[in-house]
C-alpha positions as CSV (number, residue, x, y, z in Angstrom):
1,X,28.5,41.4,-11.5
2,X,28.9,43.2,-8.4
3,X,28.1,47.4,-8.6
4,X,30.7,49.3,-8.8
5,X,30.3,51.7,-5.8
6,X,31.7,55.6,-6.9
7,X,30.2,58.0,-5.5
8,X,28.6,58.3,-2.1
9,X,25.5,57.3,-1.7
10,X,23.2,55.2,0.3
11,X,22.2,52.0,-1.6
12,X,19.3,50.0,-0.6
13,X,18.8,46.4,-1.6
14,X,17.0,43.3,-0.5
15,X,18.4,39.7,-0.3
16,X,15.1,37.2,-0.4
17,X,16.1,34.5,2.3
18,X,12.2,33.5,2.7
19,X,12.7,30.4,0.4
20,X,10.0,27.6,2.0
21,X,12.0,24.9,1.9
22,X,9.7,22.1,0.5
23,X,8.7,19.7,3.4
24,X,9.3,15.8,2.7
25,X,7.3,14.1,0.5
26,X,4.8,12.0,2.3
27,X,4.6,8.3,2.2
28,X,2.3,5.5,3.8
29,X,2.2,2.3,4.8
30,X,2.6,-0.9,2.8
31,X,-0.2,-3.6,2.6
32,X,0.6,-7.9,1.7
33,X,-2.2,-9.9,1.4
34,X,-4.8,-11.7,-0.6
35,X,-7.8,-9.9,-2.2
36,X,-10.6,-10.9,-4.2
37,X,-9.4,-9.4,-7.4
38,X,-6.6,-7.5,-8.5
39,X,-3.0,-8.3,-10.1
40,X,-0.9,-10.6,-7.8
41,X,2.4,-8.8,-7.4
42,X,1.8,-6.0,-8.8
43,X,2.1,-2.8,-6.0
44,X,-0.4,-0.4,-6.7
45,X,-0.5,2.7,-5.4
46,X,-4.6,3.3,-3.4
47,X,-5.4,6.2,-2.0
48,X,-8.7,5.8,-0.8
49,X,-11.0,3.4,0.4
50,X,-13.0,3.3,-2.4
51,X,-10.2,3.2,-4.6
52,X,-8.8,-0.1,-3.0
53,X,-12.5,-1.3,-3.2
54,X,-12.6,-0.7,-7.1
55,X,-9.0,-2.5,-7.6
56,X,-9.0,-5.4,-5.6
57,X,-12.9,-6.0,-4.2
58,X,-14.5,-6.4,-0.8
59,X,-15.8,-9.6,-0.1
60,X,-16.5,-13.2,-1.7
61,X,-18.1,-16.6,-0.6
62,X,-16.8,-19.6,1.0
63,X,-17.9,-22.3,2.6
64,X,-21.5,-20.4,2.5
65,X,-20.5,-17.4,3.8
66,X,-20.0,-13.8,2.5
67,X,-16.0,-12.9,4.3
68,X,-13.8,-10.2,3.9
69,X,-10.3,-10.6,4.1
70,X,-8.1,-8.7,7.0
71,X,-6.1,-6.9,4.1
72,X,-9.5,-4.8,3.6
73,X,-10.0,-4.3,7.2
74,X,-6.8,-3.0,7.6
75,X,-7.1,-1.0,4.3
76,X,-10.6,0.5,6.1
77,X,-9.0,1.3,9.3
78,X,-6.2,2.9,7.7
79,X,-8.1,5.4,5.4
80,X,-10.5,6.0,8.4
81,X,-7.6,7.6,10.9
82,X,-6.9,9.8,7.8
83,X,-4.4,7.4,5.8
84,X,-3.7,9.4,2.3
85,X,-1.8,6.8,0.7
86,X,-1.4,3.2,0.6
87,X,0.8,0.4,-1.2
88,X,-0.9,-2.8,-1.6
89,X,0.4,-6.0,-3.3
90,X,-2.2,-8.1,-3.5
91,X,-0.9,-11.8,-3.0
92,X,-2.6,-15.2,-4.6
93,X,-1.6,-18.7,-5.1
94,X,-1.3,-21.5,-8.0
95,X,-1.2,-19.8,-12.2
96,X,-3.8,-17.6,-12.8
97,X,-4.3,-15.9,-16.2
98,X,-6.3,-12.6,-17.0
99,X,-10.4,-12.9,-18.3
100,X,-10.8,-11.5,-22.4
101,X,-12.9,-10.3,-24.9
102,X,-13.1,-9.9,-28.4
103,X,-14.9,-6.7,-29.5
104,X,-16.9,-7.2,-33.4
105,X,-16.1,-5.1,-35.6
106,X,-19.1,-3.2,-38.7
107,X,-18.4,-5.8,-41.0
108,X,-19.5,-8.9,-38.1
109,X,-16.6,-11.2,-39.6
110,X,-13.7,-10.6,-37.6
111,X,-13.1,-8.3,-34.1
112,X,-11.9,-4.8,-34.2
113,X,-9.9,-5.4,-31.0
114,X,-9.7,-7.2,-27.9
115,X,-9.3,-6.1,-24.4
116,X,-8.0,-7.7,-21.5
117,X,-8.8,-7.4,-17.3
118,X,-6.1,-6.3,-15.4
119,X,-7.5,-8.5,-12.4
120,X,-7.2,-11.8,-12.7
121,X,-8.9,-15.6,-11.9
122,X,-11.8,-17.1,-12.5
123,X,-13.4,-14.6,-10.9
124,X,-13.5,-12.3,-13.9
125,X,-14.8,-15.0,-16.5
126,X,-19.1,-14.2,-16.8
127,X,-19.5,-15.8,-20.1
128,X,-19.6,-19.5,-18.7
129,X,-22.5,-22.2,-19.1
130,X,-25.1,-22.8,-21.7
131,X,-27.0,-19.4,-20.4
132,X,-24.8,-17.0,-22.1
133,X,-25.7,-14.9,-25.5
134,X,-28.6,-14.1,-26.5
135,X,-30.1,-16.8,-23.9
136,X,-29.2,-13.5,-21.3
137,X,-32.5,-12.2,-20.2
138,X,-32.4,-8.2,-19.8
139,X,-28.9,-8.8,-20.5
140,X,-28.1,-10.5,-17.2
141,X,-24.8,-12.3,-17.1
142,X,-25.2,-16.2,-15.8
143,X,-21.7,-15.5,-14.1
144,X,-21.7,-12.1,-13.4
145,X,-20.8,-10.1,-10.4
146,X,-19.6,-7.2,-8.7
147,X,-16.0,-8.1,-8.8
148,X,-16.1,-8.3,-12.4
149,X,-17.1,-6.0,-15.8
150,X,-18.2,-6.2,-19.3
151,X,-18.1,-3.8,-22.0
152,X,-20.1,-2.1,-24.0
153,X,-19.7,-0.2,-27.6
154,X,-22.0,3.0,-28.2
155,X,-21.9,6.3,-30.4
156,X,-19.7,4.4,-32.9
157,X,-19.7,6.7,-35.9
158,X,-18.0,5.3,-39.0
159,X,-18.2,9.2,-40.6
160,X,-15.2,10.3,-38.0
161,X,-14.1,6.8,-37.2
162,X,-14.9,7.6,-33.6
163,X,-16.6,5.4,-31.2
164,X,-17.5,5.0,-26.8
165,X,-16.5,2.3,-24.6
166,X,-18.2,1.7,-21.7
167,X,-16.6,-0.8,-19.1
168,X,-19.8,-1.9,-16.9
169,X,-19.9,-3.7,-13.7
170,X,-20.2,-7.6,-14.3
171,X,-23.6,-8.0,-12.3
172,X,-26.2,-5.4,-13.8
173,X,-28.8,-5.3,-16.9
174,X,-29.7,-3.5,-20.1
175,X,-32.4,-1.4,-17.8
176,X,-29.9,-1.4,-15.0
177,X,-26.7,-0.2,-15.8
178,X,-23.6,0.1,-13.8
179,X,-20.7,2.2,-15.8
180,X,-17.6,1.8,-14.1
181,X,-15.7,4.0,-16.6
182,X,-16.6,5.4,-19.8
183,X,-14.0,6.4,-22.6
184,X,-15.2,9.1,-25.0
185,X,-13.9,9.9,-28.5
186,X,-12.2,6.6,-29.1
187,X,-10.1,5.8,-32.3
188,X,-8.1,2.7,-33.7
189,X,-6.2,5.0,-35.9
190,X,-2.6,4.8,-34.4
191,X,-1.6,8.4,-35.9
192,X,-4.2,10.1,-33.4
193,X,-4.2,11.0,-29.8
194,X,-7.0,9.3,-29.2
195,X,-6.1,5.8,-30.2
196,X,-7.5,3.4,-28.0
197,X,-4.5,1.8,-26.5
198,X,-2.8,5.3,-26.1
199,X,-5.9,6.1,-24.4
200,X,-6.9,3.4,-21.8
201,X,-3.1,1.6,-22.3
202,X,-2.2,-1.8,-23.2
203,X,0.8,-2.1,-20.6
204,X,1.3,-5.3,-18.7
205,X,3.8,-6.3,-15.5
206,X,5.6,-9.8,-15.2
207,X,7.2,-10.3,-12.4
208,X,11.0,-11.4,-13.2
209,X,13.5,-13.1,-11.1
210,X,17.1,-12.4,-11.8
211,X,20.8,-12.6,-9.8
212,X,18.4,-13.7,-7.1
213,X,16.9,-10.0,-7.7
214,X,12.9,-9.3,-8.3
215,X,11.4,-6.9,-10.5
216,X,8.9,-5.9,-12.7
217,X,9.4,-6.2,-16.7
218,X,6.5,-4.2,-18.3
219,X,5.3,-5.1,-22.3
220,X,3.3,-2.8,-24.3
221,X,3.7,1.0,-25.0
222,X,1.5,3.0,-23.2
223,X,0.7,3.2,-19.2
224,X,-2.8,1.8,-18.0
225,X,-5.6,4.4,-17.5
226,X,-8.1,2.0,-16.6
227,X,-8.7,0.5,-13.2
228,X,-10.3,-2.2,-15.0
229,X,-9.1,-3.1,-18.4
230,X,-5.9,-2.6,-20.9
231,X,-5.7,-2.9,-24.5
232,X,-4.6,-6.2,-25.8
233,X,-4.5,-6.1,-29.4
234,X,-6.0,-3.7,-31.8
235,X,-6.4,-6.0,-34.5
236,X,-7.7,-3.6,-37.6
237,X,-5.7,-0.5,-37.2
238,X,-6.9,2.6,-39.1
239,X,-3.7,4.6,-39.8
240,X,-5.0,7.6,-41.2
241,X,-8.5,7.3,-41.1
242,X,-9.3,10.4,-42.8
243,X,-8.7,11.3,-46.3
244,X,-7.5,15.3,-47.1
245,X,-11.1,16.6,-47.8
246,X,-12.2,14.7,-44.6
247,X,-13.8,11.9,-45.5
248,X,-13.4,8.3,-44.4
249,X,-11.5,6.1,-46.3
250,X,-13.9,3.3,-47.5
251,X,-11.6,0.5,-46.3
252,X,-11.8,1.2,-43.2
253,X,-15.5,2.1,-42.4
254,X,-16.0,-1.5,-41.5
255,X,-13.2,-1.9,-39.1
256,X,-15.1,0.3,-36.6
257,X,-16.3,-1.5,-33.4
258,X,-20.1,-2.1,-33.8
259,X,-22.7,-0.2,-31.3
260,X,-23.5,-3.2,-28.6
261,X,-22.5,-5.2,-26.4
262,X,-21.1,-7.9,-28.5
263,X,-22.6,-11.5,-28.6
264,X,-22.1,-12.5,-25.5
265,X,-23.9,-9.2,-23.9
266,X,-20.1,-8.1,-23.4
267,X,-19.0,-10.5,-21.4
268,X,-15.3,-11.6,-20.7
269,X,-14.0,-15.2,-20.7
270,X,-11.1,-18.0,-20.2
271,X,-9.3,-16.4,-17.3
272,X,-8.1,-19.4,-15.1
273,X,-6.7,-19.8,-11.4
274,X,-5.8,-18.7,-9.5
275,X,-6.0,-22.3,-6.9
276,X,-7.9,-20.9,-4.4
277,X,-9.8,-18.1,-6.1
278,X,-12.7,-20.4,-7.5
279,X,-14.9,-18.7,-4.4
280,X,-18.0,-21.3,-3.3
281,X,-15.4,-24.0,-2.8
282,X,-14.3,-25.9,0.1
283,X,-14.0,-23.4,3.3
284,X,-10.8,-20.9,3.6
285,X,-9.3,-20.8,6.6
286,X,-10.2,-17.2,7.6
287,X,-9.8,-15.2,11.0
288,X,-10.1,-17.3,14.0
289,X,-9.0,-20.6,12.5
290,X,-6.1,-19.6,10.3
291,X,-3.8,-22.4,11.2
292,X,-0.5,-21.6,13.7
293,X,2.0,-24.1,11.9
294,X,3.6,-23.2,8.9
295,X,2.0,-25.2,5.7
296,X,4.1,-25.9,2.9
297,X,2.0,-28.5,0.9
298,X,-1.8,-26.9,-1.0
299,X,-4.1,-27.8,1.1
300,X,-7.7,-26.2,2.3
301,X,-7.0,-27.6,5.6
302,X,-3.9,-25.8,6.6
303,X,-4.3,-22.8,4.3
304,X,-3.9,-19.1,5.2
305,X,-7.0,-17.3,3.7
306,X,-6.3,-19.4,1.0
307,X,-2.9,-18.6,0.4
308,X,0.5,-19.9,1.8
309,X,3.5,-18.6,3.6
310,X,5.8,-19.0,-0.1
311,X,2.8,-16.9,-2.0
312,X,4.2,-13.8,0.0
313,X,7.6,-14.3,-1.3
314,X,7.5,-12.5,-4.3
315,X,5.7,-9.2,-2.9
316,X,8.4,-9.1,-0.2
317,X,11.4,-9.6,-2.1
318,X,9.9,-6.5,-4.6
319,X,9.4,-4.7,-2.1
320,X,13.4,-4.5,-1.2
321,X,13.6,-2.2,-3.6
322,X,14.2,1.0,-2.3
323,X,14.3,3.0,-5.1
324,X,10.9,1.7,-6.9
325,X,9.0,2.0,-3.5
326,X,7.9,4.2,-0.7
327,X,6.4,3.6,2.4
328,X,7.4,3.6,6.4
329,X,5.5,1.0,7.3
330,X,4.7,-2.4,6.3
331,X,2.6,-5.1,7.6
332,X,1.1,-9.0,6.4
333,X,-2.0,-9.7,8.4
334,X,-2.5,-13.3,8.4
335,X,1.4,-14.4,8.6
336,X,2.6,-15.0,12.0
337,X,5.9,-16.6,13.1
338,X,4.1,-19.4,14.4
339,X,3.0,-20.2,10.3
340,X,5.2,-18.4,8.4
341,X,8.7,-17.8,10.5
342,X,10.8,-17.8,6.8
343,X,8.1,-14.9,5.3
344,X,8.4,-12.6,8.9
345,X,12.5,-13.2,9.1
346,X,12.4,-11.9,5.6
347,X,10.5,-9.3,6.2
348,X,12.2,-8.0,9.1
349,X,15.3,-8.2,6.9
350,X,14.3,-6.2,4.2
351,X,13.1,-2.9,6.4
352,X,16.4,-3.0,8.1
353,X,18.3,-3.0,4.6
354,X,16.2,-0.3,3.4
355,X,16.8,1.4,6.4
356,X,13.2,3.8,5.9
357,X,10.4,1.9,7.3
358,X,9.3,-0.5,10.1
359,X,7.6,-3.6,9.6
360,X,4.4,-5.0,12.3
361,X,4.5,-8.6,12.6
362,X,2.5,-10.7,14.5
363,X,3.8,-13.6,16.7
364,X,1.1,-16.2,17.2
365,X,-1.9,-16.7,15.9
366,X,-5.3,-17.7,18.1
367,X,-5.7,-18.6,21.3
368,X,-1.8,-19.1,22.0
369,X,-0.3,-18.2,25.6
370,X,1.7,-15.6,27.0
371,X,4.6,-17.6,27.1
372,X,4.8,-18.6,23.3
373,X,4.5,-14.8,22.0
374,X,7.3,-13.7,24.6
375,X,9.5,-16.3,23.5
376,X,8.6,-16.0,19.8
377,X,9.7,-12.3,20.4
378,X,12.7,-12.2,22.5
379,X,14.0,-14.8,19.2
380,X,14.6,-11.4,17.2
381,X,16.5,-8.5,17.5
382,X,15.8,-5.6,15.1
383,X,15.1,-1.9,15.8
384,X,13.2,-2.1,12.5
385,X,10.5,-4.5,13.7
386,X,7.6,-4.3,16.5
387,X,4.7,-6.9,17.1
388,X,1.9,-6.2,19.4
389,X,-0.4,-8.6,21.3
390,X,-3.5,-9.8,21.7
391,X,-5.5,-10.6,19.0
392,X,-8.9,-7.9,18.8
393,X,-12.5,-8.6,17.9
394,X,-14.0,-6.1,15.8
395,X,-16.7,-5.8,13.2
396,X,-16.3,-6.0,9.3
397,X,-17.6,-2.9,7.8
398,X,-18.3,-5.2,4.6
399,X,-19.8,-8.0,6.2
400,X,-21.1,-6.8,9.3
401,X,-19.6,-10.0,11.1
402,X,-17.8,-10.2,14.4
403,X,-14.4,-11.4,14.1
404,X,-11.2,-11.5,16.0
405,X,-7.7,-10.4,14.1
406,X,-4.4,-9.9,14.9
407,X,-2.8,-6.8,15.7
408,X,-1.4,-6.0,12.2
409,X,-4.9,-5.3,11.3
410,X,-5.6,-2.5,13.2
411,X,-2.1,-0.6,14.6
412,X,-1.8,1.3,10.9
413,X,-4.4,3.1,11.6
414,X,-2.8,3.9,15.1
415,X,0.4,4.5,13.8
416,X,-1.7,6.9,10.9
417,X,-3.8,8.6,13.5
418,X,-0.6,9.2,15.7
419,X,1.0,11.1,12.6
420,X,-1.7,12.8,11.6
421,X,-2.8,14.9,15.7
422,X,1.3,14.6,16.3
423,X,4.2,13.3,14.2
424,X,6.0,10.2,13.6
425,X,8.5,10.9,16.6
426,X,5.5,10.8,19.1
427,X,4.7,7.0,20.8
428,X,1.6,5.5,19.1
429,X,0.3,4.3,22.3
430,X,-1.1,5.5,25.3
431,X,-4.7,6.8,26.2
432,X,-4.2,9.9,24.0
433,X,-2.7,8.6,20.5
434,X,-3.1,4.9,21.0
435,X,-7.2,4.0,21.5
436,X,-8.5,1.6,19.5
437,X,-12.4,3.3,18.6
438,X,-13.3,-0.1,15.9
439,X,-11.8,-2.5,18.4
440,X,-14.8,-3.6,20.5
441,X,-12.5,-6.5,22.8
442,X,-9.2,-7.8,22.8
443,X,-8.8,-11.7,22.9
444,X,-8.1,-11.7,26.8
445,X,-7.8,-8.9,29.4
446,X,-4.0,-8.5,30.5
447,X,-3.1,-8.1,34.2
448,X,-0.7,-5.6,35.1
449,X,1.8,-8.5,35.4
450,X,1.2,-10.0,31.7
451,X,1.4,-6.8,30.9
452,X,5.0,-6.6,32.6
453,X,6.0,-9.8,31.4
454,X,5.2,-9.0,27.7
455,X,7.1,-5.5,27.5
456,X,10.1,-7.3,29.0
457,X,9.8,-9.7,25.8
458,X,9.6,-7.2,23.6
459,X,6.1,-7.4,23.0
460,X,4.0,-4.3,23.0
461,X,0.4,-4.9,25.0
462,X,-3.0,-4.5,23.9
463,X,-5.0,-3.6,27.1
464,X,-8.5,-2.4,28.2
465,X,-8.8,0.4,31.2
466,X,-12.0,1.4,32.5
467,X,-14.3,4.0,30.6
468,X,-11.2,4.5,27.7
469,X,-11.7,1.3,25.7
470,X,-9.0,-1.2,24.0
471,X,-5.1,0.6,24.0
472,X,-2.0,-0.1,22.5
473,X,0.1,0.3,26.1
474,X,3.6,-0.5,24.9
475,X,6.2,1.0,22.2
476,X,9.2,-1.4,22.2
477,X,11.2,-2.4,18.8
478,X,12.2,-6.3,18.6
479,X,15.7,-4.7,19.4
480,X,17.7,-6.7,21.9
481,X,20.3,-4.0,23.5
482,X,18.8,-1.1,25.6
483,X,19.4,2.2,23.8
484,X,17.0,4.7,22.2
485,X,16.2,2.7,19.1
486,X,14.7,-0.3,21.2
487,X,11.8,2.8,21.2
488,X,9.0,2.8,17.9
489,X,8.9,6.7,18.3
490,X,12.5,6.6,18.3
491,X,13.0,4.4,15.2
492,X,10.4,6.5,13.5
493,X,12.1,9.4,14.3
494,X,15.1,8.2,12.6
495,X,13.3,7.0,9.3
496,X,11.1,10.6,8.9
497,X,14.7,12.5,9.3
498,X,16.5,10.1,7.0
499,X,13.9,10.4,4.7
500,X,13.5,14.2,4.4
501,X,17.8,14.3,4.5
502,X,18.3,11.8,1.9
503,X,15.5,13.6,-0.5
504,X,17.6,16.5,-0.1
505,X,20.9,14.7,-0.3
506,X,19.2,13.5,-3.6
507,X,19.8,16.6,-5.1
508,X,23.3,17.1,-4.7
509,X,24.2,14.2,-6.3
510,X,26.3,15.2,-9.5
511,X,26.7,19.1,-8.3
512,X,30.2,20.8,-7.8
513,X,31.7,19.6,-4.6
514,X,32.5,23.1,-3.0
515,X,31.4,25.3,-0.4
516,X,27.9,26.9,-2.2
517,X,26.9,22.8,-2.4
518,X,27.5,22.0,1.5
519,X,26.0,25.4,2.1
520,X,22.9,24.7,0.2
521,X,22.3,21.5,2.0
522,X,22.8,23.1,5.6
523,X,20.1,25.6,4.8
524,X,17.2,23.2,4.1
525,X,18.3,20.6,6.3
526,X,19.2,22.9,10.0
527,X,15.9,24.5,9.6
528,X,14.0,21.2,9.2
529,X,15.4,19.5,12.3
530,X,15.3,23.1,14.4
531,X,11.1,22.2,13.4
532,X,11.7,19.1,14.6
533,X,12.8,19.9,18.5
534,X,10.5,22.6,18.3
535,X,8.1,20.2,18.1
536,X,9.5,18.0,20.8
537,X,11.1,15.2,18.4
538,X,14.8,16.4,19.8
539,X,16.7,17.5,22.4
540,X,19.2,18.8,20.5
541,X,20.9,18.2,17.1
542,X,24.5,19.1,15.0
543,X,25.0,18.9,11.7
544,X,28.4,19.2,10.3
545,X,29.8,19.7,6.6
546,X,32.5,21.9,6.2
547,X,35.9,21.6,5.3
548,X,36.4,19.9,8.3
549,X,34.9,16.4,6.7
550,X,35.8,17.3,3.6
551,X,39.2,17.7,3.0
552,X,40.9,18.0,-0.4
553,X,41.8,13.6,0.3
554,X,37.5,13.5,0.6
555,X,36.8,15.7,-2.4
556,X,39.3,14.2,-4.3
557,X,37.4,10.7,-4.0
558,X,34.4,12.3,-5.2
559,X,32.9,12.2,-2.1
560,X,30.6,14.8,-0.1
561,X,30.9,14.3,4.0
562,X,28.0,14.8,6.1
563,X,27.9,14.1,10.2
564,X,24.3,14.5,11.8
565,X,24.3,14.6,15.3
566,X,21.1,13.9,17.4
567,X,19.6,13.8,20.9
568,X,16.1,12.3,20.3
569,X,13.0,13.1,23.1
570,X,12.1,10.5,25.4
571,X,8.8,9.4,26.3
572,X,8.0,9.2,30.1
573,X,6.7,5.4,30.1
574,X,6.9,4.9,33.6
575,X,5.6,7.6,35.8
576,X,6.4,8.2,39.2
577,X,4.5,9.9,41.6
578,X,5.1,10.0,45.4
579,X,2.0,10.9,47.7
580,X,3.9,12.6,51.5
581,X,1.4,12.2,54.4
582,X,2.4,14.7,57.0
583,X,1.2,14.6,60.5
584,X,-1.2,17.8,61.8
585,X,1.0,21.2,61.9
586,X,3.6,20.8,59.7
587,X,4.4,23.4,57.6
588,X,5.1,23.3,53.7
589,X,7.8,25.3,52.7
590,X,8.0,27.5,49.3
């Protein structure tokens, strides 16, 4: 209620218009590609190096070689410019199942419960061959590695019911123990907080296909905790464990896991698949020699580091889904539209109808000409798309190898390292926000000509200038028509501000159409793009929503009108500079 103002006076008072305005919520870039372990499909959410290295591996063997593939390199390069966050989806082909094991329970008749790995393949089975059990010497796993775990039971304590798991990395030994994760205070009383499966979860994703829509149907009760394991069936349940005075209840002493490792030293078994994750088998085709036609039929002489152009089509279709997943960028290292046109038209198609991100897609694989990447670009037209050109050579962090790879592999980190020393409106090219420090040569030196004759296609250069290294030298879109979204600052611009608008938009949704609403979404929204020109991303910018595009017809409909008008920068690409040489006496004017 306002004061009622009698007599005279002077009346201070203080109107708090300091409100920070919370800035947008930050998202990366998406990753799709195969890794040594992990669940296919699933996006998981990595937000460090070492986190992606814990969830879906480094490197494997084929063919008699230790390889990594590019979807690490890229993951590397990406966390080193400063990435913060990162969606991978992890793709794999054929059936694959995940590994198990059965965990003994006091009594040694039956199993007190039974977890499950949350990667999955053949990869994560160590209990196979004649060499497992007791046979183990210093409890060494015949089939261990570092890519998968085993378990181990300890402090079990039949007085409180209580009991430690200890989830161990697959290759070490009683005297040389790797712990992974260890889970204190365990119960399998369901009436406790510290129930196993509400502690480390017992969730699982299947993918779903339905209405020609993908998603994720999740089973089980409680989210995963673990990075390694879930829950998968607690098969003597101790409701109640305790009786009044405190004491355990004598039927369920014996249901408590037993201290140990379990017969087979903890080991987990009869995962299967997936087709071309039985590493040691015939060569992948990996880097240099992944194939430039598309493959259809399973085959390790036309594979894609293992994989196929339809094993992507899963991970892309889920990732339409605008609502279930951030990012504003995406990119499939390996997939080119010389083997996989279907995946990359796809692709393309699902940025622009989300309308918030822009997807990196490579052209041509190895070794191909000037000619078939120009006309393999000018074949789209799409504002949300850009592909750069040539392939790079640089050096596996992992591995230590020399290798070349596309593009895809290393531009998140340029687009990360542009955002992070400027924002997503500056070009991620050029000597001073486009270097490539890992890249040690590109796949052929451009001329100034090839270089002309690739931006004109669309195609953004990779070039080498004297004493500054490899540089992306180019920011085009795929888009056709000349106008300011045929620019990757540009477009970037235009996903950061319709990002930030629509989280605030968000908001409104449901609230009284009136003035207080339009007002409240002009205050957050003029001061965010007046910090946007002042930081060179505009030129200028209107936003209107008044009564003038919301008339009692538009309110009536149950509609709230907003018009946001922009003048985005431009970047000076082509620079002009004209030299005067004036004969002896001339005089320069002011």
């Amino acid at each position: 209620m306002a004061e009622a103002l009698i007599s005279p006076g002077v009346f201070l008072r203080e109107n708090d218009l300091s409100q920070i305005t919370a800035g947008p919520i930050t998202v990366g870039a998406a990753l799709i590609g195969p890794t040594v372990v992990g669940q296919p499909n699933i996006p998981t959410l990595i937000t460090s190096y070492s986190k992606y290295k814990a969830v879906f591996g480094t490197t494997f063997i084929s063919g008699g070689n230790t390889h990594e593939y590019m979807t690490s390199q890229a993951a590397y390069n990406y966390f080193q410019q400063g990435g913060t966050s990162l969606l991978v989806t992890r793709v794999a082909s054929g059936s694959y199942t995940s590994a198990t094991a059965s965990i003994a329970n006091n009594n040694g008749s039956s199993s007190a419960f039974s977890l499950e790995t949350l990667s999955v393949g053949t990869v994560m089975n160590n209990n196979q061959g004649a060499n497992t059990g007791s046979t183990c010497v210093n409890g060494i796993l015949p089939s261990g590695s570092a890519n998968n775990v085993r378990y181990q039971i300890v402090q079990a304590d039949t007085a409180s019911g209580y009991f430690t798991l200890l989830i161990r990395r697959g290759d070490d030994y009683t005297s040389g123990q790797t712990v992974l994760e260890t889970w204190t205070n365990l119960s399998l009383d369901p009436n406790q907080n510290n129930y196993i499966a509400f502690v480390i979860g017992d969730q699982k994703e299947t993918v779903v296909t339905e209405n020609s829509e993908t998603y994720l149907q999740i089973s089980g009760s409680y989210p995963n905790s673990s990075n390694y394991v879930r829950v998968k069936e607690v098969f003597t349940p101790t409701p109640n464990y305790l009786n009044p005075q405190g004491q355990a209840y004598a039927q369920y002493t014996s249901s408590i896991p037993v201290n140990g490792s379990g017969s087979a030293n903890g080991s987990f078994g009869t995962a299967t698949g997936p087709l071309f994750g039985c590493f040691g088998q015939a060569a992948l085709n990996m880097y240099e020699s992944i194939p430039v036609v598309p493959s259809a039929v399973p085959s390790y002489t036309n594979n894609i580091q293992g994989i196929f152009p339809a094993d992507y089509n899963t991970a892309i279709n889920l990732l339409a889904n605008v609502d279930a997943y951030l990012y504003n960028s995406i990119y499939t290292p390996g997939l080119s539209n010389q083997n996989a046109p279907s995946q990359i038209s796809a692709l393309l198609s699902t940025v622009q109808n989300r309308g918030d991100a822009i997807a990196v897609v490579d052209m041509v694989g190895y070794n191909q000409t000037i000619s078939s990447v120009s006309t393999a670009a000018q074949s789209y037209d799409n504002s949300y798309g850009a592909t750069y050109w040539p392939w790079v050579q640089v050096r596996s962090i992992e591995t230590g190898r020399l290798h070349f790879v596309p593009a895809s592999v290393i531009i998140p980190a340029v687009y990360e390292y542009n955002d992070k020393v400027a924002a997503e409106w500056f070009a991620p090219a050029g000597l001073n926000r486009g270097g490539l420090p890992t890249v040690i040569q590109p796949e052929r030196r451009l001329t100034v000509g090839q270089r002309n004759t690739l931006y004109t296609a669309k195609v953004n250069p990779i070039a080498v200038f004297p004493g500054q290294g490899t540089v992306v030298y180019g920011q085009k879109t795929l888009q056709a028509r000349a106008s300011a979204l045929d620019r990757v600052n540009v477009r970037r611009l235009l996903i950061a501000l319709k990002g930030y608008i629509g989280q605030i938009a968000q908001t409104l949704v449901f609230e009284q159409n009136t003035a207080v609403t339009r007002n409240r979404f002009l205050s957050q929204v003029n001061p965010y793009l007046d910090y946007v020109q002042q930081r060179q991303g505009l030129y200028a910018f209107r936003v209107v929503m008044d009564e003038t595009n919301n008339t009692p017809d538009v309110i009536d409909r149950n509609l709230l009108v907003g018009a946001i008008y922009l003048q985005p920068t431009r970047t000076a690409e082509f620079i002009q500079l004209d030299f005067n040489i004036l004969p002896t006496g001339v005089t320069f004017g002011a």
